[in-house]
N, CA, C and O atoms as a GROMACS GRO file, in nm:
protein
  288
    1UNK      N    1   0.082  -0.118   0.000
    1UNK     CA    2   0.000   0.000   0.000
    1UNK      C    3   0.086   0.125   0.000
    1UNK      O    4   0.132   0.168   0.106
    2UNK      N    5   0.115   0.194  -0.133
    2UNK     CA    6   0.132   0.328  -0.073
    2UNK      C    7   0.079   0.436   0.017
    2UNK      O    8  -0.036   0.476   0.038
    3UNK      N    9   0.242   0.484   0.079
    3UNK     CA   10   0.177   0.609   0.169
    3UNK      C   11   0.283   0.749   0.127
    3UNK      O   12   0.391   0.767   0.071
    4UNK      N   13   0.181   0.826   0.190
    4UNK     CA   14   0.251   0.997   0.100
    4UNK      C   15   0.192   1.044   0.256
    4UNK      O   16   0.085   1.040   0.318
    5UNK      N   17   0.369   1.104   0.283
    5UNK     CA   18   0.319   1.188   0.360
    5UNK      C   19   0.388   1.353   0.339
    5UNK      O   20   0.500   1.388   0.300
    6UNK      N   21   0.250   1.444   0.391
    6UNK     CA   22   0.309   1.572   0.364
    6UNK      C   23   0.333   1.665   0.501
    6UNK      O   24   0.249   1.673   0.590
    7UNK      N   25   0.464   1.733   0.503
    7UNK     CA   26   0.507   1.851   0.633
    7UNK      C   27   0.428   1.957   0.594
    7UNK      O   28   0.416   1.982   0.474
    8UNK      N   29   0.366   2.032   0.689
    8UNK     CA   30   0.312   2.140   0.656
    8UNK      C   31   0.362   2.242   0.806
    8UNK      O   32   0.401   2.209   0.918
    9UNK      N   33   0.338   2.378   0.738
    9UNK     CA   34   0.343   2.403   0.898
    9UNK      C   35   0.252   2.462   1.016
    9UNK      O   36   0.208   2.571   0.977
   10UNK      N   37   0.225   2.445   1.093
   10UNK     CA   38   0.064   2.466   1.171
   10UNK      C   39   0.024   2.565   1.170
   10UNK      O   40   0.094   2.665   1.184
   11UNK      N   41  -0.115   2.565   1.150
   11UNK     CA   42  -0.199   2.688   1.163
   11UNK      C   43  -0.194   2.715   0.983
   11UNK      O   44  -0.290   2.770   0.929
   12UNK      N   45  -0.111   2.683   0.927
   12UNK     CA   46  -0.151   2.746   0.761
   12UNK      C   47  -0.232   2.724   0.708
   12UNK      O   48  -0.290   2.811   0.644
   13UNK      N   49  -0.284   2.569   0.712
   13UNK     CA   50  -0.435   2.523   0.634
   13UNK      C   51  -0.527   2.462   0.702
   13UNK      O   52  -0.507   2.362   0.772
   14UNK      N   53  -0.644   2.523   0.682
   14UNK     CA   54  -0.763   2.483   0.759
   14UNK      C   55  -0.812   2.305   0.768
   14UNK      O   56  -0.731   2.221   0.730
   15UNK      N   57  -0.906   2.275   0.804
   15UNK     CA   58  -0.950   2.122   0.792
   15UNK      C   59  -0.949   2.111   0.658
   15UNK      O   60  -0.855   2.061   0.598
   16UNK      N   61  -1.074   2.168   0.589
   16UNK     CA   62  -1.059   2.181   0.412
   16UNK      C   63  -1.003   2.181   0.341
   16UNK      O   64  -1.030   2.144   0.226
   17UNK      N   65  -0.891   2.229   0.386
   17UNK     CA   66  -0.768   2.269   0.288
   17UNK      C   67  -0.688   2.145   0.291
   17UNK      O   68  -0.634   2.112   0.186
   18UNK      N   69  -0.670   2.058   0.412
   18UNK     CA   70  -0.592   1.916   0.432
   18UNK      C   71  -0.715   1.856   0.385
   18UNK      O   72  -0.681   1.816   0.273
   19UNK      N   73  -0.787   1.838   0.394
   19UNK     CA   74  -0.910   1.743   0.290
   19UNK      C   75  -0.897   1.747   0.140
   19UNK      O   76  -0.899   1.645   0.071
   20UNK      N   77  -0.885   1.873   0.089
   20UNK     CA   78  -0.824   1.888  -0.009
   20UNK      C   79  -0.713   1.853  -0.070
   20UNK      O   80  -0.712   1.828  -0.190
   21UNK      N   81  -0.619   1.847  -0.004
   21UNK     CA   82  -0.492   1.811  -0.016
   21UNK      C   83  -0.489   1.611  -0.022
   21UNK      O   84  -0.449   1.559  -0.125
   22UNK      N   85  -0.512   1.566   0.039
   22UNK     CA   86  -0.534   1.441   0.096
   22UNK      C   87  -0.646   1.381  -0.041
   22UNK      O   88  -0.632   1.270  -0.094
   23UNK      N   89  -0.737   1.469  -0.074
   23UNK     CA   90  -0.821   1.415  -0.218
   23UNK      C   91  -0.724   1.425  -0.291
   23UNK      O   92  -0.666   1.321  -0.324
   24UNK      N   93  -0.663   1.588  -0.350
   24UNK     CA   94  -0.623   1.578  -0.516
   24UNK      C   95  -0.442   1.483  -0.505
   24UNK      O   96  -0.378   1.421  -0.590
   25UNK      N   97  -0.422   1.506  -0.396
   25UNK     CA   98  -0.299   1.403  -0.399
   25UNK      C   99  -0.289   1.267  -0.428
   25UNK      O  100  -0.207   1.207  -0.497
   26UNK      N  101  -0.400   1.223  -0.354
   26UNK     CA  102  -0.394   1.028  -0.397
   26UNK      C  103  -0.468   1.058  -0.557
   26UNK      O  104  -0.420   0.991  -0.649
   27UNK      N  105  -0.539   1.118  -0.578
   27UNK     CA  106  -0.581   1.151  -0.753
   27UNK      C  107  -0.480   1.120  -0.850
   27UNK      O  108  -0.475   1.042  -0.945
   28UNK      N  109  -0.364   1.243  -0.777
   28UNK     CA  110  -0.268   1.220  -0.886
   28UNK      C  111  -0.188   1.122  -0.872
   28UNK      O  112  -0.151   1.068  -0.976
   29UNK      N  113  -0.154   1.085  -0.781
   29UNK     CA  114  -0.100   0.932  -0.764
   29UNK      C  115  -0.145   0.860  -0.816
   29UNK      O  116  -0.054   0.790  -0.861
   30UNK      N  117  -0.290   0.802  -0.865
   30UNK     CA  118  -0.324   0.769  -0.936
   30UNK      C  119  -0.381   0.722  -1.045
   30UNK      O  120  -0.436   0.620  -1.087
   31UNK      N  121  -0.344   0.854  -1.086
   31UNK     CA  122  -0.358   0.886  -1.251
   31UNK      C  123  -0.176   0.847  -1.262
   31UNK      O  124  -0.135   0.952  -1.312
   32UNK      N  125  -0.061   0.765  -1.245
   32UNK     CA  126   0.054   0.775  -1.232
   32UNK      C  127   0.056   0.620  -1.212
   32UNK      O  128   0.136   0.555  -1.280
   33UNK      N  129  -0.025   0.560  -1.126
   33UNK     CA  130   0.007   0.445  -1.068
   33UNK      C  131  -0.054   0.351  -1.092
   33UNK      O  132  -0.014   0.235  -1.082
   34UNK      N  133  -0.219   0.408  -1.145
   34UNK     CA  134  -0.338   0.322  -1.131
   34UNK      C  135  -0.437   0.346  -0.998
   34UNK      O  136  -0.409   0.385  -0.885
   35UNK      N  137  -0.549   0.312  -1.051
   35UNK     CA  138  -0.663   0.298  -0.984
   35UNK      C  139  -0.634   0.210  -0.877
   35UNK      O  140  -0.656   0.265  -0.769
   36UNK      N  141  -0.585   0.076  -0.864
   36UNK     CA  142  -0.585  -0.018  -0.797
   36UNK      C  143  -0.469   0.023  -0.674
   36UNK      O  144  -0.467  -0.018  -0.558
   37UNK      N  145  -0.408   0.084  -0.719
   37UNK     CA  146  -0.284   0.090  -0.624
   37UNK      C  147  -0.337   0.258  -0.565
   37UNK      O  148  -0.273   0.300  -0.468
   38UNK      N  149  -0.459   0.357  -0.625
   38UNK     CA  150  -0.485   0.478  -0.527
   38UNK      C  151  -0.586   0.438  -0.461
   38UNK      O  152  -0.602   0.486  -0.349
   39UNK      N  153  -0.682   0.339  -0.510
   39UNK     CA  154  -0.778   0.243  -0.377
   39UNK      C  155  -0.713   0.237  -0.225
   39UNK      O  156  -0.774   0.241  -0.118
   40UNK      N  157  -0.578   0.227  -0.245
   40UNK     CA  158  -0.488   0.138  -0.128
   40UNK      C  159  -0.395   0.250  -0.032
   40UNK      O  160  -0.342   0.230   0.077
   41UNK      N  161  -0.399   0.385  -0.126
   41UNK     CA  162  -0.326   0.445  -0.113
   41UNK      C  163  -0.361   0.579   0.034
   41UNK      O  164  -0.450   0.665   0.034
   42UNK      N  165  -0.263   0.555   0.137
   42UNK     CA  166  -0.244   0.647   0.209
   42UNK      C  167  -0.227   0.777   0.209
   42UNK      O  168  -0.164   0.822   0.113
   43UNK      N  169  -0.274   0.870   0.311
   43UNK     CA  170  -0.205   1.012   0.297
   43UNK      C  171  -0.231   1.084   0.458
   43UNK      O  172  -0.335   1.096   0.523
   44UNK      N  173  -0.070   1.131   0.491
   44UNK     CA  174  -0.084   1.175   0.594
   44UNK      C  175  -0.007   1.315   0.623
   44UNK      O  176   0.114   1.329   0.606
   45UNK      N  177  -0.102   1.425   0.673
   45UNK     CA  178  -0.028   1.518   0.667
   45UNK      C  179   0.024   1.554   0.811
   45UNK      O  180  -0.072   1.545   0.888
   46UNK      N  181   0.151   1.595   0.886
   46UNK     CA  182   0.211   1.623   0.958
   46UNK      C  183   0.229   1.802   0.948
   46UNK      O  184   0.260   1.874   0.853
   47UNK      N  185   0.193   1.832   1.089
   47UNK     CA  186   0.200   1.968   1.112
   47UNK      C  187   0.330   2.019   1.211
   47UNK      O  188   0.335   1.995   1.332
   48UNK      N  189   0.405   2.072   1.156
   48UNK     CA  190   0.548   2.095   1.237
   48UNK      C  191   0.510   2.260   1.330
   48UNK      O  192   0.458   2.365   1.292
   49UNK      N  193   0.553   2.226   1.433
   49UNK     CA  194   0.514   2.320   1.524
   49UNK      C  195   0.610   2.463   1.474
   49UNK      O  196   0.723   2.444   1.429
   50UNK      N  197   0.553   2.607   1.486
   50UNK     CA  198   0.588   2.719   1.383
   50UNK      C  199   0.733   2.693   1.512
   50UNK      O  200   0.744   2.631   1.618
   51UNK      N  201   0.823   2.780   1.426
   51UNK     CA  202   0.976   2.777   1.456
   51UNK      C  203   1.047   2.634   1.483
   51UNK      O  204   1.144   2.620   1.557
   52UNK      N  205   0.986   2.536   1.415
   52UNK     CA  206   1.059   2.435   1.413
   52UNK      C  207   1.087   2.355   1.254
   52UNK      O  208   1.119   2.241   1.220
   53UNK      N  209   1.057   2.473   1.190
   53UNK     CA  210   1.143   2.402   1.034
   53UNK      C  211   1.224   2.530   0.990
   53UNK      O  212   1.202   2.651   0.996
   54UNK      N  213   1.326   2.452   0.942
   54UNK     CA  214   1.442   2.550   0.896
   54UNK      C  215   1.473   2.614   0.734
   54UNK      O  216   1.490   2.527   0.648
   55UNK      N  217   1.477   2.678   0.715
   55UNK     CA  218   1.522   2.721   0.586
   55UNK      C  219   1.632   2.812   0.593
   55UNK      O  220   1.658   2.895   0.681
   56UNK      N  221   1.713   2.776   0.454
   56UNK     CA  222   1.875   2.848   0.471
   56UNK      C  223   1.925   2.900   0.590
   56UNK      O  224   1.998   3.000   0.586
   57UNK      N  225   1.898   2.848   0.690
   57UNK     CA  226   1.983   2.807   0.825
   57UNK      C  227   1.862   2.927   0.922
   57UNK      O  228   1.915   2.990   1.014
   58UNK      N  229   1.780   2.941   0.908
   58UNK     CA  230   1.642   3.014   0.965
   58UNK      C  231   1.534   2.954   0.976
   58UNK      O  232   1.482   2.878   0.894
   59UNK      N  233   1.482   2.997   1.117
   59UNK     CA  234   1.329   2.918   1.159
   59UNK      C  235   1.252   3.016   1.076
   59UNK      O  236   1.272   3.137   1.061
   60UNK      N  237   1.140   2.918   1.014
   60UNK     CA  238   1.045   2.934   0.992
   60UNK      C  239   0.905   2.925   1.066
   60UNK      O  240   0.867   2.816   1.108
   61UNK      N  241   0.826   3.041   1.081
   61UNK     CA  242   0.703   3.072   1.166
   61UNK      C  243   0.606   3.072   1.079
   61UNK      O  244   0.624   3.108   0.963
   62UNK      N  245   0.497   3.032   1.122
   62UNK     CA  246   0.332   3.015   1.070
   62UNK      C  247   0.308   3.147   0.982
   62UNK      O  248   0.265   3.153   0.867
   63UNK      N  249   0.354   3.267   1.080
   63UNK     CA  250   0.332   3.381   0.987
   63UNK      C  251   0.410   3.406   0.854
   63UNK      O  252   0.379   3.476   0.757
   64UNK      N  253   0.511   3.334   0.876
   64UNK     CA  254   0.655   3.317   0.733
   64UNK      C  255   0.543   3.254   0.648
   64UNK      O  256   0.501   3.325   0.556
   65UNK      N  257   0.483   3.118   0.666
   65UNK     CA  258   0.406   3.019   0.573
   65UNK      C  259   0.291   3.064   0.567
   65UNK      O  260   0.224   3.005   0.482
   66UNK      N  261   0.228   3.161   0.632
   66UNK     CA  262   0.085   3.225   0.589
   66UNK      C  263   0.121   3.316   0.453
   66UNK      O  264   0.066   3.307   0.343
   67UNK      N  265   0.227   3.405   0.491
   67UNK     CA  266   0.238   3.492   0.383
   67UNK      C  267   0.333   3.459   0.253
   67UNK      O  268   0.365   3.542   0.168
   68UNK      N  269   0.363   3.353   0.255
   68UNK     CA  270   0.389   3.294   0.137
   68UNK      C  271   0.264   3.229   0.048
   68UNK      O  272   0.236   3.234  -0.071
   69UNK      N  273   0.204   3.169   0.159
   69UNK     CA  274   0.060   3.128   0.102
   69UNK      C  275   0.016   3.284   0.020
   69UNK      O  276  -0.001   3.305  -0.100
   70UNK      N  277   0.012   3.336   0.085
   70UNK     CA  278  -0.090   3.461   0.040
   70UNK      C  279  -0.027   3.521  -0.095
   70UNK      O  280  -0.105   3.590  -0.161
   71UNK      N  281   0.120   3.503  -0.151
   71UNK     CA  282   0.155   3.524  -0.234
   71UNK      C  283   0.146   3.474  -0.369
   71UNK      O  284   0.173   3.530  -0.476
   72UNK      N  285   0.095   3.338  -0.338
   72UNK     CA  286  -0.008   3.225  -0.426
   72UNK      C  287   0.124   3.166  -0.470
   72UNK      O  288   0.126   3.068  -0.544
   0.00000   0.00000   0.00000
């Protein structure tokens, strides 16, 4: 059984938005893999608490990943 899991970081996307995510992802998996193998297929998203993911040697905060969101 595949599984896909995605980091996000908390507070950026609502319930909907991980529902969303969690639909069009196993979709495209499989449209890639097959039907039979996205029947089977997992998805789990993990929320990293804000100032605990790093980029180019800097914490990243909820408000960093809100307003990137907002930049589309």
């Amino acid at each position: 059984m595949p599984s896909i899991d995605i980091h996000v970081m908390e507070g950026v996307f609502s319930s909907g938005d991980k529902a969303r995510l969690i639909e069009k992802v196993t979709e495209a998996f499989g449209e890639v893999a097959g039907k039979t193998l996205q029947a089977g297929t997992t998805v789990r998203i993990h929320e990293v608490q804000s100032g605990s993911w790093g980029y180019a040697g800097k914490p990243i905060t909820t408000a960093d990943a809100k307003g990137w969101r907002e930049q589309g």
